[in-house]
N, C-alpha and C positions, 0 to 999 in steps of 0.2 A: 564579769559577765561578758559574754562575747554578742558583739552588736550586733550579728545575724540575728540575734536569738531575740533582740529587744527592740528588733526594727521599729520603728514611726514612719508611717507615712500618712503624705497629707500629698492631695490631687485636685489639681483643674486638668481635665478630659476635656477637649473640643474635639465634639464627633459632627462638624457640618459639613452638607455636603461640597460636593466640587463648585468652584469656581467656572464659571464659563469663561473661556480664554477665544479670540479670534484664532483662527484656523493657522496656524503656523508662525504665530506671535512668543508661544515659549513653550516651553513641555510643560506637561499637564502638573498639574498638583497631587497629591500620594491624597490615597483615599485614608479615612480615619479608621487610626489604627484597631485593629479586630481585638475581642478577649485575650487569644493566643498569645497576641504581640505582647502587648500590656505586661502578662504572665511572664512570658520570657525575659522582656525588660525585665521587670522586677526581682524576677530571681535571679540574674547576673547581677546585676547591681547589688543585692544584700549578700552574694557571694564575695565582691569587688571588696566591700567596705570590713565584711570580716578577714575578708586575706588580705587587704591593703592595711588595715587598722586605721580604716577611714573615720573618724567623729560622724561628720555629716557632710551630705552631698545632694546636690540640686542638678535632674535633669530636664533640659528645653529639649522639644524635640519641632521642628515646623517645618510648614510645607510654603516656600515665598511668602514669612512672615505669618502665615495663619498656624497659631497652635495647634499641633498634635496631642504635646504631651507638655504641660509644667507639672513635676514631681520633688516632693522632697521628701527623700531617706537619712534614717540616722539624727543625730543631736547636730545643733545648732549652736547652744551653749550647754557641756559637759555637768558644769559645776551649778547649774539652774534646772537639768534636763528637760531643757527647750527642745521642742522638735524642729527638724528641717523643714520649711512647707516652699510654697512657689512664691512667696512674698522676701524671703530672709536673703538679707544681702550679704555678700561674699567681696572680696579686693578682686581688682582686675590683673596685677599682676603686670605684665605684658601686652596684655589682651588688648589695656588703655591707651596704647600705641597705634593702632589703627583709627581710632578718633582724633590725636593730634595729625596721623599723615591726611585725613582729611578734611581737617580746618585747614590745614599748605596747601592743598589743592582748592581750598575755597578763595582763599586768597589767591592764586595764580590763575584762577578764572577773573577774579575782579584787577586783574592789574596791578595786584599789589607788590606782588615779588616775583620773581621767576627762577624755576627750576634750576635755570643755569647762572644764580647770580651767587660771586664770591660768598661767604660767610665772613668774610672781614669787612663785607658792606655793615653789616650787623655787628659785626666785633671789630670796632676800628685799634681796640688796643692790642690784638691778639697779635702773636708772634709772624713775622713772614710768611715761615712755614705752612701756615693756614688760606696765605691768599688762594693756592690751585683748589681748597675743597668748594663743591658745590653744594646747594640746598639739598640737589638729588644724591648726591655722597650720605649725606647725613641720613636722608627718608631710608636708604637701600644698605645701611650698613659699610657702608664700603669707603667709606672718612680717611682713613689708618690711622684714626685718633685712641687712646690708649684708652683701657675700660675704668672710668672709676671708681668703681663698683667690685673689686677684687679685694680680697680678706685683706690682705698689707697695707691697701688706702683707705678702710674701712673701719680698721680696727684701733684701738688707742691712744696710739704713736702716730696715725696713718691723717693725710691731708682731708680728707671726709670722715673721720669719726661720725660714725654712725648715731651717738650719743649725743651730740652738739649742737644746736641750730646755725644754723645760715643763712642770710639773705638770696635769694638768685644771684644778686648781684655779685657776693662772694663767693658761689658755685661756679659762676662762670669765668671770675679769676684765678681757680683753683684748677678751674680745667684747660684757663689757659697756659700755666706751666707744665702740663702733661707732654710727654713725648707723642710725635707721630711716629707711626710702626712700622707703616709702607705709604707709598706714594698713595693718591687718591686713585679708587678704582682699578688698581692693580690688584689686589684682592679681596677678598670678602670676609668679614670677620665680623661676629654679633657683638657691637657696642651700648649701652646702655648712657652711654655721655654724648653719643649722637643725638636721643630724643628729650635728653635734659636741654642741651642747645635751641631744637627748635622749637620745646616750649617758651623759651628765652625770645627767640625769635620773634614768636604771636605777640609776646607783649611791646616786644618793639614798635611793632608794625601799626599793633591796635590799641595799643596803651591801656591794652587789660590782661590780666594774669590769665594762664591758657587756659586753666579750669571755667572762668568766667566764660571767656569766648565760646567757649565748645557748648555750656549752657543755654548760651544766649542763640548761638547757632544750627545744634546739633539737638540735645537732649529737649528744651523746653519744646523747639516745633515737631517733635515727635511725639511727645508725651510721654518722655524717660524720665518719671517722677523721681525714681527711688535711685537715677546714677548722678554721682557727685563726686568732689572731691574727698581724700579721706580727711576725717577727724576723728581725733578720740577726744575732743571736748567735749563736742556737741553730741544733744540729745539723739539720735538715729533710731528709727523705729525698726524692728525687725532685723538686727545688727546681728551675723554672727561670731562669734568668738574664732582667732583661726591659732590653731596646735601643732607642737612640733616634738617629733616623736624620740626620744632621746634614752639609748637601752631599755629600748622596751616600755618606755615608762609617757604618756602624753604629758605634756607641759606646756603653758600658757606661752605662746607666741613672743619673742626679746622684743621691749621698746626699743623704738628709735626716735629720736628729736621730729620737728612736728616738718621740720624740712626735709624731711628723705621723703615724708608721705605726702608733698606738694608738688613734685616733680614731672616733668612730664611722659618722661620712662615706662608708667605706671603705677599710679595710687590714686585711681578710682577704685566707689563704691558701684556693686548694680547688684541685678537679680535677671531670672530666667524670663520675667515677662518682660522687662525692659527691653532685654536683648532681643526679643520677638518682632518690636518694633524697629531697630536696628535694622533685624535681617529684613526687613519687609522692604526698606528704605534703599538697601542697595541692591533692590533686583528694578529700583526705576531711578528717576533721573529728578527727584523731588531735593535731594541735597547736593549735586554735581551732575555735569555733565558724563555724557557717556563716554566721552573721551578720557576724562579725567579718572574713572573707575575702572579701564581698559589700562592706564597707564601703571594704577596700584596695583593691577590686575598683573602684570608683566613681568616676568623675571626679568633684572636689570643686569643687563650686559658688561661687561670687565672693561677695561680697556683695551684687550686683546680681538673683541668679539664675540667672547664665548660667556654662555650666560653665567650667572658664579653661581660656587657649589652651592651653596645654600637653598638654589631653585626660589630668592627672595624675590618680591617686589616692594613693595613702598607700606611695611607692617603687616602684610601676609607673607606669606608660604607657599606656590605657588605646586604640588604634582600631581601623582595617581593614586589614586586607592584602587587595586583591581582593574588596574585599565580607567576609571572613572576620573574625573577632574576632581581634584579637591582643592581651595582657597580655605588657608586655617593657621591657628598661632595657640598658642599654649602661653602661660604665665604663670607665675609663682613671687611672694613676697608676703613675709609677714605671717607663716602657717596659714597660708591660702595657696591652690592651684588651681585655675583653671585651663579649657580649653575651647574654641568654637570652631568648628571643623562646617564647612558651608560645601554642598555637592551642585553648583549650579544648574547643570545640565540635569540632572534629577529633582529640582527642585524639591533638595531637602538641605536641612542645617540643625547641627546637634550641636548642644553645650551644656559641657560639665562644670561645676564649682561644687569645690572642696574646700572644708577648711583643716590640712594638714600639709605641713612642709613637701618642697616636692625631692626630696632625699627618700620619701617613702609612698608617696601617691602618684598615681600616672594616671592624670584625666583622660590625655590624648588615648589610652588605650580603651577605656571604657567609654569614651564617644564613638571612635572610632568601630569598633563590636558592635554599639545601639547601633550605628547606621545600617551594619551589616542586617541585625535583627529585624530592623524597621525595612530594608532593601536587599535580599538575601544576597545580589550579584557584588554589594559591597564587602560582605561578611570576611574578616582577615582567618589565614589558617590558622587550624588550630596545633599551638607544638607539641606533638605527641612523638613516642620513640619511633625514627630510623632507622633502617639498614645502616650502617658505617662499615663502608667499602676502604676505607684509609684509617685504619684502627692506629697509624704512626703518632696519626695528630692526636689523638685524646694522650695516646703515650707519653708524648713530647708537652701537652700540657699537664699532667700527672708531674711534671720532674718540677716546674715551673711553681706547682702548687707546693710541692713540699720547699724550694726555696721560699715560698713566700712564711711557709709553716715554718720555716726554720729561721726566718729573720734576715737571709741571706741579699745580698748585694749581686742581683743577676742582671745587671742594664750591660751588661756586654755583650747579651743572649738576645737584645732587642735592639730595633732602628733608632738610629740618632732622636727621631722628635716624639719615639716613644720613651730613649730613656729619660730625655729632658722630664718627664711628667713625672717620671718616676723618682720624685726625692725621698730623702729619706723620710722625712713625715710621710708622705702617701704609702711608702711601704712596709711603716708601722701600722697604719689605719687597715690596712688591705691584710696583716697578718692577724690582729683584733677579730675583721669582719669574719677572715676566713676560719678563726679556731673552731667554732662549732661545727663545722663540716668537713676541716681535714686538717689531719690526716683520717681514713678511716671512711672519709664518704665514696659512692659512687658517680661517676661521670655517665651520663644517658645522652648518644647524638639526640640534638630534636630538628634542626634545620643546618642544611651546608648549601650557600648561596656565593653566586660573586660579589664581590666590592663595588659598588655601585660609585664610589669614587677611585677605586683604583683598579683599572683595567688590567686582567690577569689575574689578580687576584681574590683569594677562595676564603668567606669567613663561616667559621664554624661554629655554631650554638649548643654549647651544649648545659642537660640540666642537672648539676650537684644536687646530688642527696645522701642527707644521713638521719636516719631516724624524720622525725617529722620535720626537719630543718630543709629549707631546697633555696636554690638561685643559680640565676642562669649565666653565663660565662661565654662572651665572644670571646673567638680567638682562633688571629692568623696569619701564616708565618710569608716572607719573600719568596721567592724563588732559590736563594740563596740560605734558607734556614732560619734569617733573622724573626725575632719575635716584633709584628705589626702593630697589631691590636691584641690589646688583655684587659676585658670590659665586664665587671660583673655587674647585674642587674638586680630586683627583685624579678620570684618570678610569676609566671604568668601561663593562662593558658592559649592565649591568640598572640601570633605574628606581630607584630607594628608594620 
């Protein structure tokens, strides 16, 4: 049965009215959403979860912490047919990442550490190489410590088997043998063994385990009942089950040892009301200074000067949505995703949680949409067909498809740090994905924009279709012909 057809939903509506604000103290609060709205949410969202092949999904929708909308669609758990409602907890993913960068900042308000203090203060046995990293290296991604969290270190043979417990203590001498990959703050790269460290760090410091801390700091004085660290011992009320979508088929989420879900990376538990109070807490100055949320607030600077690609700050995200500010992060672990997309200047803040791998769900796009729904000047385009003025390029990627349909070895048609990805596993995986749509399908333009990271350059969207089968396919070349990018996605009906 298709889970449009067998939607659940379960609703808390907060329709109060506005908040009186003093006169130039912040922008107003969004008035409580109308029927219309509601209706439109609702029907994108049971649209999302049958063309995503979402399980179940929870949206928060608030205006500076006061609820607009906690909603849950779809199951909770498959195999019990639980409904989703606004109580059922979801993994953080990522998301959990922004609560350790602001226990560092809790402590570097009290004196305890500081920003610019080596990580070998803290790790006196670590190799040299580690003395130039900073605390802020670690917060901002930008370490060039090597990811431990990649399939090869992960997997059976690999120095973090996924399967195994560990100590921190043994975490963090497993990531002291790891290679660095560039100097500190010469580039920017998303590491997952940066916020393993300075969970490592809080315990140094406080001599409690950072899920503790962030409890005893963050969650309990807010009244984040239902977020914690994960367990699958312990009893959890309102736990949902998270799925990971494998030919077609849902399947119970892979264990992992009870140490990969203690990390400080991400392996929290929460829900859509907790997070309410969250967002409430960083539009004042009740957990941090204002300085200190101005500093997460910040894309962090290279060593060169120039802010790094990523547009990071210290566990957000830092750009525009339509011209608008948006601070936001996304996460995935475990057949969970979510996302919390926060619009300051609007005083609004949306979060999705899923429980399905993020190989086949995109929170960020269905938050992103709500906001539009809930703010129409946010609303992302929609990809519909084109004019295509350059009919060379679908051409040139039409040859590209059939080398991939044919099994063929074409990294000599593409730039050096595209062919590097391209190993031969990746493009047996990519000729699998592609069988059901080519040879035999059509190429439809839907968007031709420039590269936002590489000036000059022209990326093109376009959407495969064969029979009811479709996905969408960046793709674009040098100046010189080379093949750039070749990205397929699921597809979709709105822009990112």
């Amino acid at each position: 049965m298709r889970l449009a057809a067998s939607l659940l939903l379960a609703a808390i509506t907060v329709a109060s009215p506005h908040r009186v604000l003093a006169q130039g103290a912040a922008p107003s609060p969004i008035a409580p959403l109308s029927a219309e709205q509601l209706q439109s949410i609702d029907s994108f969202v049971a649209a999302e979860l049958a063309h995503q092949h979402i399980p179940g999904l929870a949206v928060g929708i608030y205006s500076r912490g006061t609820i607009l909308l906690a909603r849950g669609y779809g199951q909770a758990n498959i195999e019990l047919s639980v409904p989703v409602k606004p109580e059922t907890i979801f993994q953080s993913g990522s998301v959990g990442k922004q609560f350790v960068s602001a226990a560092i900042m809790m402590l570097v308000e009290e004196g305890k550490l500081s920003l610019d203090d080596s990580i070998t203060r803290y790790f006196p046995q670590a190799p040299p190489t580690w003395k130039p990293i900073r605390i802020k290296n670690l917060l901002s991604h930008t370490s060039g410590l090597a990811e431990y969290e990649s399939d090869e270190r992960t997997g059976p043979k690999g120095p973090f088997y996924l399967r195994l417990d560990y100590t921190e203590a043994q975490l963090v001498t497993k990531i002291e043998a790891l290679p660095i990959e560039f100097r500190p703050g010469e580039k920017w790269d998303y590491r997952n063994t940066n916020y393993v460290l300075l969970g490592a760090i809080i315990r140094k410091i406080t001599g409690k385990p950072y899920a503790e801390f962030l409890d005893e700091r963050i969650f309990k004085p807010l009244g984040m009942t239902s977020t914690r660290l994960i367990s699958e011992r312990d009893i959890i009320p309102n736990r949902a089950a998270g799925y990971e979508l494998k030919d077609g088929q849902l399947k119970n989420q892979e264990w992992v040892s009870p140490a990969f879900n203690s990390t400080a990376d991400g392996a929290l538990y929460f829900n859509v009301l907790d997070l309410a109070k969250w967002d409430e807490a960083l539009y004042g100055t009740r957990l941090l200074q204002q300085s200190s949320l101005d500093r997460i607030w910040t894309v962090y600077p290279l060593n060169n000067g120039k802010p790094n690609p990523g547009d990071y700050g210290f566990a957000w995200e830092i750009g525009k949505q339509n011209g608008h500010k948006i601070i936001h992060h996304d996460g995935a672990w475990q057949g969970f995703t979510c996302d919390i997309s926060r619009y300051p200047d609007d005083s609004l803040s949306v979060v999705v949680l899923t429980n399905l791998d993020s190989g086949h769900s995109d929170p960020s796009l269905i938050s992103h949409v709500i906001a539009g729904l809930v703010l129409p000047p946010l609303l992302p385009a929609k990809l519909t067909a084109i004019s295509d003025t350059e009919p060379s390029i679908a051409a040139t990627l039409a040859k590209v498809l059939d080398n991939i349909s044919a099994g063929d070895d074409f990294r000599s048609q593409t730039t050096p740090a595209l062919a590097a990805l391209l190993t031969a596993e990746s493009r047996k995986m990519a000729q699998h994905s592609l069988a059901p749509l080519w040879p035999g399908g059509t190429l439809t333009l839907v968007k031709r924009a420039p590269d936002p990271d590489t000036p000059g350059q022209i990326v093109s969207t376009f959407r495969l279709t064969k029979g009811p089968q479709t996905r969408l396919i960046s793709f674009s070349l040098t100046h010189d012909g080379k093949i750039a990018e070749l990205e397929s996605s699921p597809d979709r009906d709105y822009d990112e």
